[in-house]
N, C-alpha and C positions, 0 to 999 in steps of 0.2 A: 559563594558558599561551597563547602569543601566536598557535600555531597548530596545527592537529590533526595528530598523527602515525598514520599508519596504524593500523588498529588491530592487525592481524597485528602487526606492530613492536612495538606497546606489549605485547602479552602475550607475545612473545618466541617468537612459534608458527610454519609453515609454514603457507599456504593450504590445505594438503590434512589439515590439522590434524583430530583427531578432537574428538566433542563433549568424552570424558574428557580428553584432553590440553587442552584449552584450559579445563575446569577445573581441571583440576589447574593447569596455568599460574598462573593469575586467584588461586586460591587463594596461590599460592607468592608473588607481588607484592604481594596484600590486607595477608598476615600482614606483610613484610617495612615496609610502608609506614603499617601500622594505625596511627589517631591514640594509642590507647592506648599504642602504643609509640613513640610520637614526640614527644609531649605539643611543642605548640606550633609545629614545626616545618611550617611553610605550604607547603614544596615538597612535602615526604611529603604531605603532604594533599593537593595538588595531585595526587601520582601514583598517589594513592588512589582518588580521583576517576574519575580520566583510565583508571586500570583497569578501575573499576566501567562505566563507558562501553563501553569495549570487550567489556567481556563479555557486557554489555545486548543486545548487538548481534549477537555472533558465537554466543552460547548458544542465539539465537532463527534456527531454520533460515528462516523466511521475510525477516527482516531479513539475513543473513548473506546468501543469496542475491541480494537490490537491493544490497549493499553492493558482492558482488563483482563484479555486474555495473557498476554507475553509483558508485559511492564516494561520498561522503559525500549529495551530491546526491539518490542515488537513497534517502533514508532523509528525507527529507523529508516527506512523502507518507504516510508506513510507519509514525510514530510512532515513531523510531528512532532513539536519541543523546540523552543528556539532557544533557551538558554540565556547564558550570556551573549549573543551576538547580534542580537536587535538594542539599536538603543530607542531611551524615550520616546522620539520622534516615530518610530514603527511601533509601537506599542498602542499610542493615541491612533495613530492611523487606522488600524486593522479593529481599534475596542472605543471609537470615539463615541459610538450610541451609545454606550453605558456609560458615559458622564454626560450624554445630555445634547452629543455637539456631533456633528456627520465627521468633522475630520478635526477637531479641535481638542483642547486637554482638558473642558471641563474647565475648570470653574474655581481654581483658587488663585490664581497669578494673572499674568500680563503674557502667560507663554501663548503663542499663534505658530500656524501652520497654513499654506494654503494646501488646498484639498489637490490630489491626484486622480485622476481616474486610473482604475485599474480594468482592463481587458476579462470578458467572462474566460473561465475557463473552458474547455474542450472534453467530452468521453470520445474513447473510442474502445474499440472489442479487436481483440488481435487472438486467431486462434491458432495453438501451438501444438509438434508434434512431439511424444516424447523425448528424438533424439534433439530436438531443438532447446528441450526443459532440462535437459542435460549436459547441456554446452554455452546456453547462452546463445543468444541471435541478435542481429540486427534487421531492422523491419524498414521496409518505407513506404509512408503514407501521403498520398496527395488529397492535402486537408483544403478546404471552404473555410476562411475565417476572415474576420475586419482583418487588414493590413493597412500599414501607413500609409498614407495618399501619397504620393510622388508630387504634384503639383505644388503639394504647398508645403511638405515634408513635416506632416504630421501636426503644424501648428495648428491649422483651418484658417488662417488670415491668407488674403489674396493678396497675388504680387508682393507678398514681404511688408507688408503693410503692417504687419505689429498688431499689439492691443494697447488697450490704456487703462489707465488706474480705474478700477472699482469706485465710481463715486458716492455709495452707499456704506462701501466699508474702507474705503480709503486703503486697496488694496491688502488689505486683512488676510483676507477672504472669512472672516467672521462678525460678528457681529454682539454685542454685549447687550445680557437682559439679567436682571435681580429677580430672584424668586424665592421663595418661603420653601423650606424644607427641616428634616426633623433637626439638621446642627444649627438651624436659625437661619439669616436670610446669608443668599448667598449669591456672588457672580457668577452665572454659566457663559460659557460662549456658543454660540448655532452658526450655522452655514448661513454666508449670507446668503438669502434667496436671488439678487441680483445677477451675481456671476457664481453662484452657486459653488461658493468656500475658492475660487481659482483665484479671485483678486485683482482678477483683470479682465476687461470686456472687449472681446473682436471687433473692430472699428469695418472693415471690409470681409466676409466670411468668403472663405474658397469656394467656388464656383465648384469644382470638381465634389467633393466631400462636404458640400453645406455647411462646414465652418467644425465638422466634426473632429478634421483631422487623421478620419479612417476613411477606408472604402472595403467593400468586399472583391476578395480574390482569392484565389489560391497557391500554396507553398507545399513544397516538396520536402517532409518533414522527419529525416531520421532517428529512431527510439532504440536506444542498445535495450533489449529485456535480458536480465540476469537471470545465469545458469540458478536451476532449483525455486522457482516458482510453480504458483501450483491453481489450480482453478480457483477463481474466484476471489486470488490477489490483484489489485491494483498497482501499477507502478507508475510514479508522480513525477511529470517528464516538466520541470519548471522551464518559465520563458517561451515556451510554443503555443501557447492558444492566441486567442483574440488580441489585438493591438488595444492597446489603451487610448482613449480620445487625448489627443491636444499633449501629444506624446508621453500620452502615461506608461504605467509598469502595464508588460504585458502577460498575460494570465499563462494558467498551465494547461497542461494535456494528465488526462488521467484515462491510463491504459487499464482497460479491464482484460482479465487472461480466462482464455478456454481454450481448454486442455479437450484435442483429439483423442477418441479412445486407438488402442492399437492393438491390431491383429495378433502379435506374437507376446505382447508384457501387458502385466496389469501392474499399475503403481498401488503402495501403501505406504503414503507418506515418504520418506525418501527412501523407501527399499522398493528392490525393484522384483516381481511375483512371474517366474517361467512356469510353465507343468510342462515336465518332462514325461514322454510317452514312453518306456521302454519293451522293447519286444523279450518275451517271456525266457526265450535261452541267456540272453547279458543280467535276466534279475536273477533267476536261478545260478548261472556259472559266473557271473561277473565278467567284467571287463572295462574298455573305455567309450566314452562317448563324448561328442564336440557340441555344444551349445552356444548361442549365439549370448551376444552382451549387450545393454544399451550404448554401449559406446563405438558400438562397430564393430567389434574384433569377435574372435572366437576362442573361448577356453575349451580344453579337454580335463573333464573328471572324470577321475574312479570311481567305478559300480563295484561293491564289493557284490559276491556270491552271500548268494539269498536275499537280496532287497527285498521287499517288503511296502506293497503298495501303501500309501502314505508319508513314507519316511520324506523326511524335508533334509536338503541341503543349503547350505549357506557359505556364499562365496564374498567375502569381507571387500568393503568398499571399490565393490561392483557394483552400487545402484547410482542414487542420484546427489548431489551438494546440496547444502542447507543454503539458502538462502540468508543474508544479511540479517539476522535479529531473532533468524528463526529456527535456531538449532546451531548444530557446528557436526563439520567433517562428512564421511563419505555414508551413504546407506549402502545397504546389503544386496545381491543377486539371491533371491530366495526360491531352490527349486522344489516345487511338488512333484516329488513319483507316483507313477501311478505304470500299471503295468496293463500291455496291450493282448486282452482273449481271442483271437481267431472266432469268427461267427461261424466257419465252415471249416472243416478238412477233407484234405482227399483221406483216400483209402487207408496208403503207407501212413499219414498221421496219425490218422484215427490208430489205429493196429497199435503205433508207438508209444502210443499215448496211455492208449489202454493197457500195455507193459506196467506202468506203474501205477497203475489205478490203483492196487491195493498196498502198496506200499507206504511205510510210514512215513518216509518223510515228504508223501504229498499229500499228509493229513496234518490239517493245522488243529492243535489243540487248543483248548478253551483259553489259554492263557495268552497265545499269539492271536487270537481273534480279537480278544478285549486290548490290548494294548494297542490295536490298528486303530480300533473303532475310539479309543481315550487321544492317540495322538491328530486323531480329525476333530473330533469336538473339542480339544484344547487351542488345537488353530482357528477355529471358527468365533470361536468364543472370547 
């Protein structure tokens, strides 16, 4: 299909959609467009598909959430939308309870699968410092997870000993039952409970791994985290979690990010927040001054004569990068002035000072007052 339609749209739901109504939806489109009941027809497959996506999507509260905040974009990132590049076979897999069957198509053909275990997935918390959220890092973690057994290399059969056919399902790994539903009676397929949808039964189980095929250990696990992330993103590191039993898929790692506060910048989205202190002779006569960068280096701006505590500068893709889906191009270096009183003077100051005490132009009138006091509540605000 030449372009995505929402996904609300495609399951026919409201936004404030519950999880059961939007299966139920997902369901009532599956069955209407199943290939089994279509036999050959590419658009049904097509809306088959394009279901199965939507519901990938909106069934998972943390992708439903980027969705509805950033739409397709923010799934990016998320592991979110599979598109055309799953076929049939992974659609049943990942949605097989909703026809009825743990790893099966449901229930209008002769189509079978055996089941796969898939590996739990992994959290973990990586906390990051701005110049890190700014470049991009790599991390490494010495993670605790099942790993494959070595002994038996992942089957669970000892000494190479094999399995043998399911004699319950005759290697299926399903099983066929008739049931009564609202299109009339109909064939589902279930897991067989014998070898549990695999199709085949371990004849000697590994000694080391009890016929699991895993064991627990530990791996040395490195996670590239992309420049312009920000507290409280996840990034979906696929194939590093837990080992799948009887060598299934193995699951992911999902990196939660916390962000260090930092002594010298405050972030605001991807611009980056300095307060610049200047001492009171550079804001009245102007001049230059060096300020530091998130990127390491050091720029020199111009102070013109009579700054003006409050004034803001902005130094153009001096902050931070958008992250993949989640914006585009560089943020800002944004500086607050603010200008620094002396709590004491000696003698000669005070005396100097007092020179112009009545002079006009160390009197700010009502109009310079109020434009100070308008450009802080407009920042704030």
């Amino acid at each position: 299909m030449a372009q995505k339609r929402d996904y609300y749209d495609v399951l026919g739901v409201q936004k404030t959609a519950t999880d059961e109504e939007i299966k139920i939806a997902y369901r009532k489109i599956a069955i209407k467009y199943h290939p089994d009941r279509n036999p050959g027809d590419k658009e049904a497959e097509e809306r088959f598909k394009e279901a199965a996506e939507a519901y990938e999507v909106l069934h998972d509260s943390q992708k439903r959430q980027q969705y509805d905040q950033f739409g397709f974009d923010g799934l990016q990132g998320a592991g979110g939308g599979f598109g055309g590049s799953m076929d049939m076979d992974d659609i049943f897999s990942m949605f097989g309870d909703i026809f009825g069957g743990h790893s099966g198509f449901g229930s209008f053909g002769g189509r079978q699968r055996q089941a796969q275990y898939r590996g739990a997935d992994l959290r973990l918390k990586v906390s990051l410092t701005l110049e890190e959220v700014a470049t991009g890092v790599t991390k490494k973690f010495k993670v605790r997870k099942d790993i494959e057994c070595k002994h038996c290399h992942g089957s669970g059969a000892e000494g190479g000993s094999g399995s043998e056919t399911c004699p319950n399902c005759g290697g299926r790994g399903v099983v066929m039952k008739t049931v009564r539903t609202m299109l009339g009676m109909m064939q589902t397929q279930t897991e067989c409970p014998q070898c549990h949808g695999e199709g085949t039964i371990i004849k000697n189980k590994c000694k080391e791994c009890g016929g699991t095929g895993v064991v627990k250990g530990e791996e040395v696990v490195e996670i590239q985290i992309p420049a312009g992330v920000a507290q409280g993103m996840v990034v979906n590191v696929p194939g590093k979690g837990n080992a799948g039993m009887h060598n299934g898929i193995t699951g992911n790692i999902q990196v939660l990010i916390e962000e260090l506060p930092h002594e010298t910048f405050v972030r605001d989205e991807q611009d980056i927040i300095y307060n610049l202190l200047l001492d009171f002779p550079t804001a009245a006569l102007g001049g230059e001054v060096e300020i530091p960068t998130i990127q390491g280096t050091k720029v020199k701006i111009k102070i013109d004569a009579g700054t003006q505590p409050g004034k803001t500068l902005r130094l153009r893709g001096k902050g931070l990068p958008a992250i993949q889906g989640y914006g585009s191009g560089m943020g800002d270096l944004v500086i607050n002035i603010s200008v620094y009183i002396p709590k004491t003077l000696d003698k000669d100051e005070k005396k100097a000072i007092e020179a112009f005490k009545d002079s006009d132009n160390f009197k700010g009138d009502a109009t310079t007052k109020q434009t100070i006091f308008q450009k802080f509540r407009n920042y704030f605000n």
